[in-house]
Residue frames relative to the residue before (quaternion, step in Angstrom):
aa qw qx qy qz dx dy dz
X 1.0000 0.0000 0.0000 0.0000 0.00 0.00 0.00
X 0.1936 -0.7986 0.5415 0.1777 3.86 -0.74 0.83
X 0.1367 -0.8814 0.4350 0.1234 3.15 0.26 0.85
X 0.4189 0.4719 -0.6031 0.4881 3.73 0.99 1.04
X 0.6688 0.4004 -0.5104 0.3632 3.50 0.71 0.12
X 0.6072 0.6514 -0.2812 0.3576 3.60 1.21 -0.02
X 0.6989 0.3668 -0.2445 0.5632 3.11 0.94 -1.22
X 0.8080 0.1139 -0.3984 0.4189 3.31 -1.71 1.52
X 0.6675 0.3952 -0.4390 0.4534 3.78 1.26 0.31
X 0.7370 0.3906 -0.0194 0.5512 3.63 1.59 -0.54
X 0.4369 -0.5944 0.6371 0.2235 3.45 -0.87 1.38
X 0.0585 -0.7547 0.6436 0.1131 3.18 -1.16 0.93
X 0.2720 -0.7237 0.6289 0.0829 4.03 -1.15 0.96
X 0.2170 0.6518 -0.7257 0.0375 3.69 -0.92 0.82
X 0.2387 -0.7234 0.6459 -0.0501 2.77 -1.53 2.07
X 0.2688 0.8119 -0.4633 -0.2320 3.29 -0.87 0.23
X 0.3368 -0.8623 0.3299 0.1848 2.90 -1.12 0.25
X 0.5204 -0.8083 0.2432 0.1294 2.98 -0.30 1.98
X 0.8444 0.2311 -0.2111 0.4347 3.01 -1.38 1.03
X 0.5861 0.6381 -0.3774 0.3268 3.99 1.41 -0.99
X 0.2533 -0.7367 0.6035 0.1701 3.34 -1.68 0.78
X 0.5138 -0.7439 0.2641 0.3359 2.53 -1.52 0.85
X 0.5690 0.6493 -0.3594 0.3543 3.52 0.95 -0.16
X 0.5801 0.4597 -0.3123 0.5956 3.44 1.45 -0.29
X 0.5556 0.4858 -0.4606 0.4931 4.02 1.02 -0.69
X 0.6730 0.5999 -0.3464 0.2592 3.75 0.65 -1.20
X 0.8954 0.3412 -0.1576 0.2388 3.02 1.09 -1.43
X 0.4138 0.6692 -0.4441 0.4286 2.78 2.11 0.35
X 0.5485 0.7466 -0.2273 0.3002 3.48 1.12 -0.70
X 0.5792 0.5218 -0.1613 0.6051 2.85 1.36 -1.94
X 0.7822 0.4014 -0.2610 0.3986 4.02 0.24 -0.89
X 0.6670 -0.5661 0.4092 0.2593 3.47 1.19 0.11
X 0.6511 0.5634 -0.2758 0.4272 3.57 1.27 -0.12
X 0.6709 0.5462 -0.2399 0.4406 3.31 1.56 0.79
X 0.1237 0.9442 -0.3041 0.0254 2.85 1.43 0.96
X 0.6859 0.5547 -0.0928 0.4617 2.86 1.14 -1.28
X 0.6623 0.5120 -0.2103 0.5050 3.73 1.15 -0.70
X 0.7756 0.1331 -0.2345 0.5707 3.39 0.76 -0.72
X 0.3784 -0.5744 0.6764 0.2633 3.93 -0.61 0.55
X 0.6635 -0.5917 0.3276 0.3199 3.13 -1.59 1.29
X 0.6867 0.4196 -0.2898 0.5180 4.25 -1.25 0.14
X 0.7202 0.4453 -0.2923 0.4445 4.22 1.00 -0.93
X 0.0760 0.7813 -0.6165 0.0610 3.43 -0.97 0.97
X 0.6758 -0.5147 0.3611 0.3848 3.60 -0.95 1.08
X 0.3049 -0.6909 0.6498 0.0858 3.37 -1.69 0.45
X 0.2192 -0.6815 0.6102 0.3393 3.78 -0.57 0.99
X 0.0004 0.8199 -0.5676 0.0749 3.27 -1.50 0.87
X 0.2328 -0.7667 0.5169 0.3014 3.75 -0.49 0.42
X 0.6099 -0.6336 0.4472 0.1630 3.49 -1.15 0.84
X 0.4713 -0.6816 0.4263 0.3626 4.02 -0.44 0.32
X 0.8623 0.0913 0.1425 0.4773 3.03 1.71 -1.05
X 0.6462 -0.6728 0.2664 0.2424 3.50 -0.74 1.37
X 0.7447 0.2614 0.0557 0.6115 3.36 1.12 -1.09
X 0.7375 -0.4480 0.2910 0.4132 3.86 -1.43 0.41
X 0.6603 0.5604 -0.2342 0.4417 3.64 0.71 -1.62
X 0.7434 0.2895 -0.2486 0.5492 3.34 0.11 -1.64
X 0.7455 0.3566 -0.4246 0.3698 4.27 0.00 -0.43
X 0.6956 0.5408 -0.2389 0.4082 3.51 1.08 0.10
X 0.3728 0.5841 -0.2758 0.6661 3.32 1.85 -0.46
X 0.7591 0.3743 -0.2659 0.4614 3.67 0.20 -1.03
X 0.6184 0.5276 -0.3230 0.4848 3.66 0.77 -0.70
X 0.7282 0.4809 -0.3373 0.3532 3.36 0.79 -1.00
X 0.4885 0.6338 -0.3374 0.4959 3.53 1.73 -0.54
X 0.5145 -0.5028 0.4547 0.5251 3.68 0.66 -0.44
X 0.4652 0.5876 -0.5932 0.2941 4.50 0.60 -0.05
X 0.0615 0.5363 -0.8379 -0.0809 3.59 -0.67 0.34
X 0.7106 -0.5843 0.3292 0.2126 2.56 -2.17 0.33
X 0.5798 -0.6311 0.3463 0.3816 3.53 -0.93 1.38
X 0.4496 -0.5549 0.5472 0.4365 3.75 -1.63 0.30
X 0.7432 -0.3879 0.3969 0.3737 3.94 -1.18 -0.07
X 0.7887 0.4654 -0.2176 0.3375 2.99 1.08 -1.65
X 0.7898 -0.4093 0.2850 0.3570 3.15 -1.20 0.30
X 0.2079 -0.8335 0.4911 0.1447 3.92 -0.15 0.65
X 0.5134 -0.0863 -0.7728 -0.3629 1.33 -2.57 -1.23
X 0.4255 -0.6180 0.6387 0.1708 3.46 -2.29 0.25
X 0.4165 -0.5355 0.6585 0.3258 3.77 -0.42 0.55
X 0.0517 -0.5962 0.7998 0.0466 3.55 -1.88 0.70
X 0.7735 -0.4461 0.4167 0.1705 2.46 -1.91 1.02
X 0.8505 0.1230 0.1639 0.4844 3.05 0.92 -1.46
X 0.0525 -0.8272 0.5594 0.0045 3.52 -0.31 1.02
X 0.2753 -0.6503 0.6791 0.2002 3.45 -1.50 0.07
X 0.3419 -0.7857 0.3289 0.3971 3.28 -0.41 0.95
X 0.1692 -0.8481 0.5017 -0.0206 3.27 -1.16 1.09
X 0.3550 -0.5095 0.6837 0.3834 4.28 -0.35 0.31
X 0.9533 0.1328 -0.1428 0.2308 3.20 -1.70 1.06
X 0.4639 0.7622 -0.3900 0.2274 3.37 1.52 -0.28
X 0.3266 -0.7225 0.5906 0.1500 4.01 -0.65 1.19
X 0.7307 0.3529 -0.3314 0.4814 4.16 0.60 -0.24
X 0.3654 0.5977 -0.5485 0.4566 3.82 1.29 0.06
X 0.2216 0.7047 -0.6734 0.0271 3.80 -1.22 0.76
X 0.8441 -0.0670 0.1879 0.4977 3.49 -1.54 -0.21
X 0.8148 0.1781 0.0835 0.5453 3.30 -0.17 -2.09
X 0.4225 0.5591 -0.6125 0.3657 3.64 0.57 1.41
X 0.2862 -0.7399 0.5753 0.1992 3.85 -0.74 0.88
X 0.1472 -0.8633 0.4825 0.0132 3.28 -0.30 1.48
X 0.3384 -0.6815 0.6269 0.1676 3.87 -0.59 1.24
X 0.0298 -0.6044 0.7909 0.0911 3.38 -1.41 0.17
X 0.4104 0.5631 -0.5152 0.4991 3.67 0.15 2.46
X 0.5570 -0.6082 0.5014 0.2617 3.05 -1.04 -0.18
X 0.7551 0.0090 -0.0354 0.6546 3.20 1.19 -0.21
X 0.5434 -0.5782 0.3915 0.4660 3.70 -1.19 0.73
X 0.4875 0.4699 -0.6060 0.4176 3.99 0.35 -1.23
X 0.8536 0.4073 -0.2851 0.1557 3.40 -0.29 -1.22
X 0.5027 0.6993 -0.1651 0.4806 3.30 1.94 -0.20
X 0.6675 0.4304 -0.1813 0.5799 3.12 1.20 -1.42
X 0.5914 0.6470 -0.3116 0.3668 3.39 0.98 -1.07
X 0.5546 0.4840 -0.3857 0.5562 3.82 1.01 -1.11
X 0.5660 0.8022 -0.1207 0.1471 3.66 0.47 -1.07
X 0.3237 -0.7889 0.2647 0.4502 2.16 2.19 -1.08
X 0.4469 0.7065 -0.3493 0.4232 3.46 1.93 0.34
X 0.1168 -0.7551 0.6344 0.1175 3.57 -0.80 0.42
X 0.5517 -0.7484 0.3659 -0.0414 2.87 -1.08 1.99
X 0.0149 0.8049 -0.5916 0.0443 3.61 -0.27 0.43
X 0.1200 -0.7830 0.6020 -0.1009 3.74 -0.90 0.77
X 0.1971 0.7167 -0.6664 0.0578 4.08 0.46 1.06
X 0.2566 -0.7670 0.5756 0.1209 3.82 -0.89 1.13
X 0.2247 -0.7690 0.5877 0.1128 3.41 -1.40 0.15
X 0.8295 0.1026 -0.1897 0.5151 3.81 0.79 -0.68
X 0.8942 -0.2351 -0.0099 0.3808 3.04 -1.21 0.55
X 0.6001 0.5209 -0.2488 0.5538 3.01 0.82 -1.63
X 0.7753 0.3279 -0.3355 0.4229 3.90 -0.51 0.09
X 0.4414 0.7463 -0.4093 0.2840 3.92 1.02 -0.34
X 0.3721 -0.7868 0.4814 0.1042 3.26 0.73 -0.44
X 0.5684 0.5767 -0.3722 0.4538 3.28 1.45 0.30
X 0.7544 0.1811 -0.1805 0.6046 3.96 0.75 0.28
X 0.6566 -0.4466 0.4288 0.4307 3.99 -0.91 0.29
X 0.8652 0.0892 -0.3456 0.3522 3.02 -0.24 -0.43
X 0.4158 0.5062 -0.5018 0.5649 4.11 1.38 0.65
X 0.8216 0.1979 -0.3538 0.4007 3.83 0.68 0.68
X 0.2872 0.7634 -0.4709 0.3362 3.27 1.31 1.13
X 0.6743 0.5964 -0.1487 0.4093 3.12 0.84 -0.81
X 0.7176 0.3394 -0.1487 0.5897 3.14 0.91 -1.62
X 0.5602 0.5401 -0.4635 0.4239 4.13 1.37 -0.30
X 0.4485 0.6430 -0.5088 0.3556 4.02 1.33 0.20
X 0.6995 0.4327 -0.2295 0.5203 3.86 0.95 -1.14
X 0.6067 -0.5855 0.4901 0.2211 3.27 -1.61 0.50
X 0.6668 0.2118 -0.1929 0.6880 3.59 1.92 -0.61
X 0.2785 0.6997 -0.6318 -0.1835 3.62 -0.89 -0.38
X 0.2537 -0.6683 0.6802 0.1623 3.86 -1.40 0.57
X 0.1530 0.5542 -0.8180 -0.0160 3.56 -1.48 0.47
X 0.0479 0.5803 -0.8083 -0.0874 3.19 -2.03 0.33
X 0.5705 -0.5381 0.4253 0.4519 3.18 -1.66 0.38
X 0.5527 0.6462 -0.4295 0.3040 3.85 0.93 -0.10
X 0.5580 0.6460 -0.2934 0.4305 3.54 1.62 -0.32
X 0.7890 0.5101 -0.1844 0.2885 2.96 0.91 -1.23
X 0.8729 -0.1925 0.0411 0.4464 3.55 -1.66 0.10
X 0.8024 0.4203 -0.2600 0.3344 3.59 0.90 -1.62
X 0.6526 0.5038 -0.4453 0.3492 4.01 0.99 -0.26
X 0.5180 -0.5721 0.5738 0.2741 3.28 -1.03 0.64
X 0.8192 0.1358 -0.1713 0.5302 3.38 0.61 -0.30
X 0.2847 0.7552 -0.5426 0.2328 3.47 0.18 1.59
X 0.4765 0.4156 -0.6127 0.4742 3.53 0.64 0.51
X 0.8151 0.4406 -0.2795 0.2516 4.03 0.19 -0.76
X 0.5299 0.5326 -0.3997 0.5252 2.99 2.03 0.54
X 0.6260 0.5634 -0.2672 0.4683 3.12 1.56 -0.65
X 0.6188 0.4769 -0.3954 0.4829 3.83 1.10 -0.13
X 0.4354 0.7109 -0.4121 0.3678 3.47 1.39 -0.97
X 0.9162 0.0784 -0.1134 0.3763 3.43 0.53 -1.23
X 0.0382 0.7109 -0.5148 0.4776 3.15 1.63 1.39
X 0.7875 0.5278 -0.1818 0.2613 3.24 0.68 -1.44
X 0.6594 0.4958 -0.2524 0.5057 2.68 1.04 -1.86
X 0.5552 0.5462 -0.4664 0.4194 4.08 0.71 -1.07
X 0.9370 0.0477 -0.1815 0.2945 3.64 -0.30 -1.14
X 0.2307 0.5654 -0.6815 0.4033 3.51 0.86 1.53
X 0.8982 0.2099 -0.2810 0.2649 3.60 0.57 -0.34
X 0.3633 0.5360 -0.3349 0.6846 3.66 2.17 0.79
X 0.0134 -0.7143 0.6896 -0.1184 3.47 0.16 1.89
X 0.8479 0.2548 -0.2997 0.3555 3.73 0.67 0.40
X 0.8138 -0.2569 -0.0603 0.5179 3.70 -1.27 0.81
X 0.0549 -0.8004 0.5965 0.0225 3.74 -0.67 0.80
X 0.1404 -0.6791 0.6933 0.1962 3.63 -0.95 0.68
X 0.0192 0.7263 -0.6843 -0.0618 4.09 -0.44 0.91
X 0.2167 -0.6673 0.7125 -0.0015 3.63 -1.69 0.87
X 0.3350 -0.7654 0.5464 -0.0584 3.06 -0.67 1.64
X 0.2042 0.7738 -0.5974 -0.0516 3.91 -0.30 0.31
X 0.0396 0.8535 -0.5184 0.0339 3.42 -0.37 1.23
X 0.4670 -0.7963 0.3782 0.0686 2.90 -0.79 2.18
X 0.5137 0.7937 -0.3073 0.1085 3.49 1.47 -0.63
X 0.6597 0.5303 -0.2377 0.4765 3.36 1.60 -0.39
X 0.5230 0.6478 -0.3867 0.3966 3.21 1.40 -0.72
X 0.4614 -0.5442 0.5348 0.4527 3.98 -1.04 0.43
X 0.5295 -0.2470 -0.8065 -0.0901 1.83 -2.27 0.99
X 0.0591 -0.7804 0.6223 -0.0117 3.96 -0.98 0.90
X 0.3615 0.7681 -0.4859 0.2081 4.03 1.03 0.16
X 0.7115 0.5671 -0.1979 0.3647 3.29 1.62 -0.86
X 0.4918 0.4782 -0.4514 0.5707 3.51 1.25 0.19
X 0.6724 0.5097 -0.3337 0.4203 3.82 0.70 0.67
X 0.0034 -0.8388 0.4475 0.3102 3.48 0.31 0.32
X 0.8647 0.2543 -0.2828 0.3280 2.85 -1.27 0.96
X 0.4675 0.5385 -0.4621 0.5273 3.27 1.07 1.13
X 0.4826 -0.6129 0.6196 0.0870 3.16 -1.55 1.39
X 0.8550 0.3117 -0.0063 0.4146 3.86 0.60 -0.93
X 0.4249 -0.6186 0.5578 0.3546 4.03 -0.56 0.10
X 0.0005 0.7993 -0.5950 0.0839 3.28 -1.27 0.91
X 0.6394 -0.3955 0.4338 0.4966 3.51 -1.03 -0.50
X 0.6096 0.5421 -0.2945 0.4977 3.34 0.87 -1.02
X 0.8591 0.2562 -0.1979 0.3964 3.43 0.18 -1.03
X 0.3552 0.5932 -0.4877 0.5330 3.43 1.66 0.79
X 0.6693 0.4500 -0.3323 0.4889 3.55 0.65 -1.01
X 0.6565 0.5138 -0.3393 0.4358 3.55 0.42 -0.90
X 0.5992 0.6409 -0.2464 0.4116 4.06 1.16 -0.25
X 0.6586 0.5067 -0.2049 0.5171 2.41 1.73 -1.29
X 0.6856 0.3800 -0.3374 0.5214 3.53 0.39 -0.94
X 0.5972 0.3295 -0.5561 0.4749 3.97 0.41 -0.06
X 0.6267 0.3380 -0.5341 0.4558 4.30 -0.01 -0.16
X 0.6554 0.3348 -0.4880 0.4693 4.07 0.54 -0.39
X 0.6510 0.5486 -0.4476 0.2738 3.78 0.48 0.00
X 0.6461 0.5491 -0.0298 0.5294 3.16 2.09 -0.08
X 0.5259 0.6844 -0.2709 0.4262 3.45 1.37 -1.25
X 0.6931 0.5356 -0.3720 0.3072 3.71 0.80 -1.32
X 0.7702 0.3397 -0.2898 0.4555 3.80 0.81 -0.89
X 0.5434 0.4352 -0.6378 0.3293 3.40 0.67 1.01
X 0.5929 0.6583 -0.2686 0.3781 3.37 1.57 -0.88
X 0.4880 0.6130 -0.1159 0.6104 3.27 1.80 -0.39
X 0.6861 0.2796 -0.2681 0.6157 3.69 0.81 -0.51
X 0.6687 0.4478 -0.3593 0.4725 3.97 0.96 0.09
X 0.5272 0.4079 -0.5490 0.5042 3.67 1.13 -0.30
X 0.6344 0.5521 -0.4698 0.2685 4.10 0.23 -1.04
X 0.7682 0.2905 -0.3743 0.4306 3.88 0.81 0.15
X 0.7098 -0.2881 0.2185 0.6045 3.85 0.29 -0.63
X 0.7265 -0.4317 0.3162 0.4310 3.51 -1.86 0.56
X 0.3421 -0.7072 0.6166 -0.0516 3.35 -1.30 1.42
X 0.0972 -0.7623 0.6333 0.0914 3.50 -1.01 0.64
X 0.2587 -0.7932 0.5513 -0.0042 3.50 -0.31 1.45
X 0.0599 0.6639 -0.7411 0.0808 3.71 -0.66 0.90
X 0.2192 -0.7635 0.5597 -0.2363 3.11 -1.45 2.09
X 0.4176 0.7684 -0.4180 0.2458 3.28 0.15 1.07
X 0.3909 -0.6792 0.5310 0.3225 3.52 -1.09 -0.24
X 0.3743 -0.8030 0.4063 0.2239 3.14 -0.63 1.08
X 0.6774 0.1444 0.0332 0.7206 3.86 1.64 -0.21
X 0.2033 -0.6378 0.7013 0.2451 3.43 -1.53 0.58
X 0.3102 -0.6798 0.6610 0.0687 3.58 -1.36 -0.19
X 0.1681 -0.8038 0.5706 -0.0031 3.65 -1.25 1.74
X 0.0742 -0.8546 0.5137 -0.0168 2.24 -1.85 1.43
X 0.7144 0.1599 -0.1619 0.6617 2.93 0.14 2.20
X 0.7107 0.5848 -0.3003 0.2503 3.43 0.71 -1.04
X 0.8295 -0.0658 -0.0668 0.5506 3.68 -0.74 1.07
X 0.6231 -0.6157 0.1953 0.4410 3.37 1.73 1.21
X 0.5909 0.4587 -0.5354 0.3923 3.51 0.73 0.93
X 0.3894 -0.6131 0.6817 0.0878 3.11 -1.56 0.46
X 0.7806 0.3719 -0.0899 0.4942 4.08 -0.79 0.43
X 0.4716 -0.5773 0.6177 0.2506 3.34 -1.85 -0.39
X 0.6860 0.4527 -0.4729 0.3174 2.98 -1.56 -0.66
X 0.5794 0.6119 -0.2811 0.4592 3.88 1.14 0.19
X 0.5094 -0.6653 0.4835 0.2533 3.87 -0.43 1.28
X 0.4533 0.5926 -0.5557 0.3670 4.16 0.49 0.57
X 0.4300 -0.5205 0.5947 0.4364 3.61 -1.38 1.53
X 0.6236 0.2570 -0.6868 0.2709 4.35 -1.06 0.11
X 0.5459 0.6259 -0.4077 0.3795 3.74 0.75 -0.18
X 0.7279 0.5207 -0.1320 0.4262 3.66 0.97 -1.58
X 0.6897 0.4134 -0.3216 0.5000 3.43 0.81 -1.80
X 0.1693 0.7401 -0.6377 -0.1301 3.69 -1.56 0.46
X 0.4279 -0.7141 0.4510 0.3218 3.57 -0.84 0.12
X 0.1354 -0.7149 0.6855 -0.0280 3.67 -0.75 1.09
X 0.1593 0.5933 -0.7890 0.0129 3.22 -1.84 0.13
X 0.0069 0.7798 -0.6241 -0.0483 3.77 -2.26 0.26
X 0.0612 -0.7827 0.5834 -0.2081 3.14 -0.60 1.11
X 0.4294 -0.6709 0.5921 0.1222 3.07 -1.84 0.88
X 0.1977 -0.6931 0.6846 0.1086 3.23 -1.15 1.39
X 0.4313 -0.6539 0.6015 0.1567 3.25 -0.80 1.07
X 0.4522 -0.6913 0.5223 0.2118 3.61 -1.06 0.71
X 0.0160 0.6139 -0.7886 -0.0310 3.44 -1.38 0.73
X 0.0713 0.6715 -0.7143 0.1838 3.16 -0.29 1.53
X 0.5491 -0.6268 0.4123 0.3682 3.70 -0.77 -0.23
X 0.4267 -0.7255 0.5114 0.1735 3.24 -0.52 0.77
């Protein structure tokens, strides 16, 4: 993908989803229970993450590092900052001279948008408004975040309302808190977070994901970058959480793809 042909002809959408593994993203996938998240022909990439936790993998993301493939490199990126010596800068790398993409894309002529979900994006303490102080908008309510069962569909709500009124090129960032613990309640009848009731998050954000992807075809061709920005243990070699050097912590699943626009003509 050359992504100097992309950037200023295509809205561009980076979602991620917090906290998801990749081994739990696969096997919903593999079973068919991802309909709505991956678009037909797209299938997850194993990938290792820049970073252990939300801050430090999201700081990196904002630099242009999505997460690396497994295989052996170097990997072209999408996105570079310009850098002396960089080895993933290629041809079809869109290169920012900034400090940070928002702030790249933003010269670009892109208007930024930033709807958080976990903590780290809330905006209630300095360093919960570092992140979201990268975009020209950012939104957090407590209705996004970790505790509502229904925080991805409060969080498209004002997806909406933002780009009914940003009739031009829009970079929107999606943090979606739904996977992140507490998550016991997209299960009925569980008392506790689990794998299971990680998976069961997942298919409620794919039961949801389609009418934001749907409010990006209505303006012009969108490039969607899907990933998880960290995975998260449960139980395994006795840990619990993140912020902890274990591959469920490292491996995430990414994918990107063009939604094609059905704007009116």
């Amino acid at each position: 993908m050359d992504m100097n042909a992309i950037v200023g002809s295509h809205d561009i959408l980076l979602v991620t989803l917090d906290t998801l593994r990749y081994d739990v993203a696969a096997e919903q996938a593999e079973a068919g229970l991802l309909p709505n998240l991956l678009p037909p022909g797209v299938r997850w990439e194993r990938r290792h993450s820049p970073g252990s936790f939300t801050y430090a993998a999201h700081a990196a993301l904002f630099a242009g590092f999505l997460p690396t493939p497994v295989t052996p490199g170097p990997h072209p990126r999408l996105f570079a900052a310009t850098f002396p010596g960089s080895e993933t800068t290629a041809a079809g790398t869109w290169v920012f001279d900034a400090p940070d993409l928002p702030a790249g894309l933003a010269r670009a002529g892109y208007h930024t948008v930033c709807i958080g979900g976990v903590g780290f994006f809330n905006k209630l303490t300095p360093l919960g408004s570092a992140l979201p102080g990268l975009f020209a908008e950012s939104h957090w309510e407590p209705e996004f975040g970790v505790t509502n069962p229904a925080s991805l569909e409060r969080q498209i709500d004002r997806a909406a309302e933002v780009l009914a009124r940003v009739p031009g090129p829009v970079l929107l960032f999606v943090n979606v808190s739904a996977l992140h613990q507490p998550n016991h309640f997209y299960l009925p009848g569980s008392t506790g977070d689990s794998l299971d009731s990680h998976a069961a998050a997942l298919r409620y954000v794919d039961g949801h994901i389609g009418r934001l992807y749907a409010l990006m075809r209505r303006r012009r061709p969108c490039l969607a970058i899907v990933c998880s920005d960290h995975g998260t243990a449960y139980g395994e070699d006795g840990h619990a959480g993140h912020r902890i050097g274990h591959e469920v912590v490292w491996t995430v699943p990414y994918t990107h793809f063009v939604l094609e626009s059905h704007a009116a003509v």
